[in-house]
C-alpha positions in Angstrom: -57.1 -20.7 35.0 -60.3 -18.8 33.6 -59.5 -15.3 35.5 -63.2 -14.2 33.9 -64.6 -16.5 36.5 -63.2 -15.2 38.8 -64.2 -11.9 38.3 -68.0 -12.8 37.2 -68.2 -14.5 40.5 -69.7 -12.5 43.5 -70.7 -14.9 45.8 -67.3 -14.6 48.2 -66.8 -11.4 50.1 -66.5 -8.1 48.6 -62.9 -8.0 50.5 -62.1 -10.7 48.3 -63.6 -10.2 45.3 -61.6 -6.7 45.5 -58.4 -8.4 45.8 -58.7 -11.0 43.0 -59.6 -8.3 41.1 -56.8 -6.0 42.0 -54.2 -9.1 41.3 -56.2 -10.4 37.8 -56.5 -6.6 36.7 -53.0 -5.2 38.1 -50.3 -7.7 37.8 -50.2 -8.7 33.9 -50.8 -4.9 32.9 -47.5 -4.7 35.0 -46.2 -7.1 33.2 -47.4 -5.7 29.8 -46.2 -2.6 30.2 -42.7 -3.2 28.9 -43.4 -4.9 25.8 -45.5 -2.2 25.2 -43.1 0.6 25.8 -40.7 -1.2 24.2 -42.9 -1.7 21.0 -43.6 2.1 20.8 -40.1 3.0 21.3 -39.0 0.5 18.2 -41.6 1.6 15.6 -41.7 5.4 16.7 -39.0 6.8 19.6 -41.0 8.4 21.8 -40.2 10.0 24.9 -42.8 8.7 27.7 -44.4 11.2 30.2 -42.2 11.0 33.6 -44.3 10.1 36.2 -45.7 12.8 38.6 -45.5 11.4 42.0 -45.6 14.4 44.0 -47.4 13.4 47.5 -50.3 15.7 45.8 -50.6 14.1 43.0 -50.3 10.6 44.2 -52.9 11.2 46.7 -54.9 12.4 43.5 -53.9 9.0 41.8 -54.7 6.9 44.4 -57.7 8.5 46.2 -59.7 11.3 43.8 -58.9 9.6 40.3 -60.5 6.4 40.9 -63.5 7.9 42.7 -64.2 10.3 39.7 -63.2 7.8 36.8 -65.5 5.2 38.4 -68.0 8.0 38.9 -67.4 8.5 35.1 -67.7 4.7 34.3 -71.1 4.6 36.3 -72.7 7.3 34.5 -71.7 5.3 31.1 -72.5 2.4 32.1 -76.4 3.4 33.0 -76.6 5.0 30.0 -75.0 1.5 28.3 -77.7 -0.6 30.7 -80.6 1.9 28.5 -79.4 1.7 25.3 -77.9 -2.2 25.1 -80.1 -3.8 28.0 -79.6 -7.0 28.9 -76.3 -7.5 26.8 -73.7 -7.6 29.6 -70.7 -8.9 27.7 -71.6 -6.3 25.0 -72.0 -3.6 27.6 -68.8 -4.7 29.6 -67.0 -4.5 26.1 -68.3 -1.1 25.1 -67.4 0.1 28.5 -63.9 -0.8 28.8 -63.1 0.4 25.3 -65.0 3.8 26.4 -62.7 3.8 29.6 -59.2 3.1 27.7 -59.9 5.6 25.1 -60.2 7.9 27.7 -56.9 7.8 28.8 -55.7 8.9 25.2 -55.1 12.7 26.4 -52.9 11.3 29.3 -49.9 10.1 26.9 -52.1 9.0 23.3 -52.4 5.3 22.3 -49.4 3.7 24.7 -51.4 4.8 27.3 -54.6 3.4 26.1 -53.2 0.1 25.4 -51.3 -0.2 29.0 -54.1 0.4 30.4 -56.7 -1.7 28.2 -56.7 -4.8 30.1 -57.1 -2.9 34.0 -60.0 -1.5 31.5 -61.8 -4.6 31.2 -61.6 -6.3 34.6 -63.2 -2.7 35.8 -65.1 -2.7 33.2 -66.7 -6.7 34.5 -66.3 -5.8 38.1 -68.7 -2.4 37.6 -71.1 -4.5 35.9 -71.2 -7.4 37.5 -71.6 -5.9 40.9 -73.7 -3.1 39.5 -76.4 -5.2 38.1 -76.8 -6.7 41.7 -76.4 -3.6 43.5 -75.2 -0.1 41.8 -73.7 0.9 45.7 -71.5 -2.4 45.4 -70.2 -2.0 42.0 -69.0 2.1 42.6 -66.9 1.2 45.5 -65.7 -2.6 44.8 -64.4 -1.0 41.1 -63.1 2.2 42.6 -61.3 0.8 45.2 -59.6 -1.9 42.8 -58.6 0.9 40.6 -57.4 2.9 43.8 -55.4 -0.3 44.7 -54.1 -0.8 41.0 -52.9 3.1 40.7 -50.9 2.6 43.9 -49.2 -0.1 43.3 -48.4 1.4 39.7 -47.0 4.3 41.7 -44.7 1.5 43.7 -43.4 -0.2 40.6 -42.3 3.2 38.9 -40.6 4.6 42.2 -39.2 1.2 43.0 -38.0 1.0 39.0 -36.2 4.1 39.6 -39.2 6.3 37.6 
């Protein structure tokens, strides 16, 4: 299965489009995660942030960070829709790269790659919604991302992190 098609298609519902997105963007960064931690840990020990999950800052995660990062993503991606035009694949590419790389200062290049893939189907989801209707693609991508930050929080608490 292509999940690109998936997530270039948005004939369906928004409800539905947000959860195909949530599953194709959430579950194999879940699922990535430990190789990647475990890579890092082989070639350089490194002790990993512990995950803050406060009820104040999960609220933050789950509510205000996907709001403002989307916000963020928006204001890139007009300025990517300017300078690139009609590229989308180039302008979804430069995006998610601009979006990981912003994650650097929240625990350097592990972070950046765990969160690389949930980068990209944003990344398609902003743009491919966007270019149809810019109201659509802010809250289809930020509420994926709200839905992909909570159930990160899940995982770690159920794992015990």
């Amino acid at each position: 299965m292509n999940p690109f098609r998936g997530l270039l298609d948005t004939s369906g519902s928004r409800f539905r489009y947000v959860v195909r997105a949530w599953l194709i963007g959430t579950l194999p960064s879940l699922l990535i995660f430990p190789f990647i931690v475990a890579l890092v840990e082989h070639f350089r020990p490194v002790e990993l942030p512990e995950l803050d999950d406060t009820p104040l800052n999960s609220i933050i995660a789950v509510l205000v960070a996907p709001i403002l990062e989307t916000a963020l993503m928006l204001a890139v991606w007009f300025a990517l829709r300017r300078l690139v035009g009609g590229a989308p694949p180039l302008r979804i590419a430069i995006l998610a790269l601009v979006f990981a790389l912003s994650h650097y200062w929240a625990g350097g290049w592990w972070h950046v790659a765990g969160v690389a893939w949930l980068a990209l189907v944003l990344s398609i989801a902003l743009t491919v919604w966007s270019d149809r209707r810019v109201r659509d693609g802010f809250a289809i991508t930020a509420a994926v991302h709200a839905m992909a930050n909570l159930t990160v929080l899940f995982a770690f608490n159920a794992l015990g992190g």
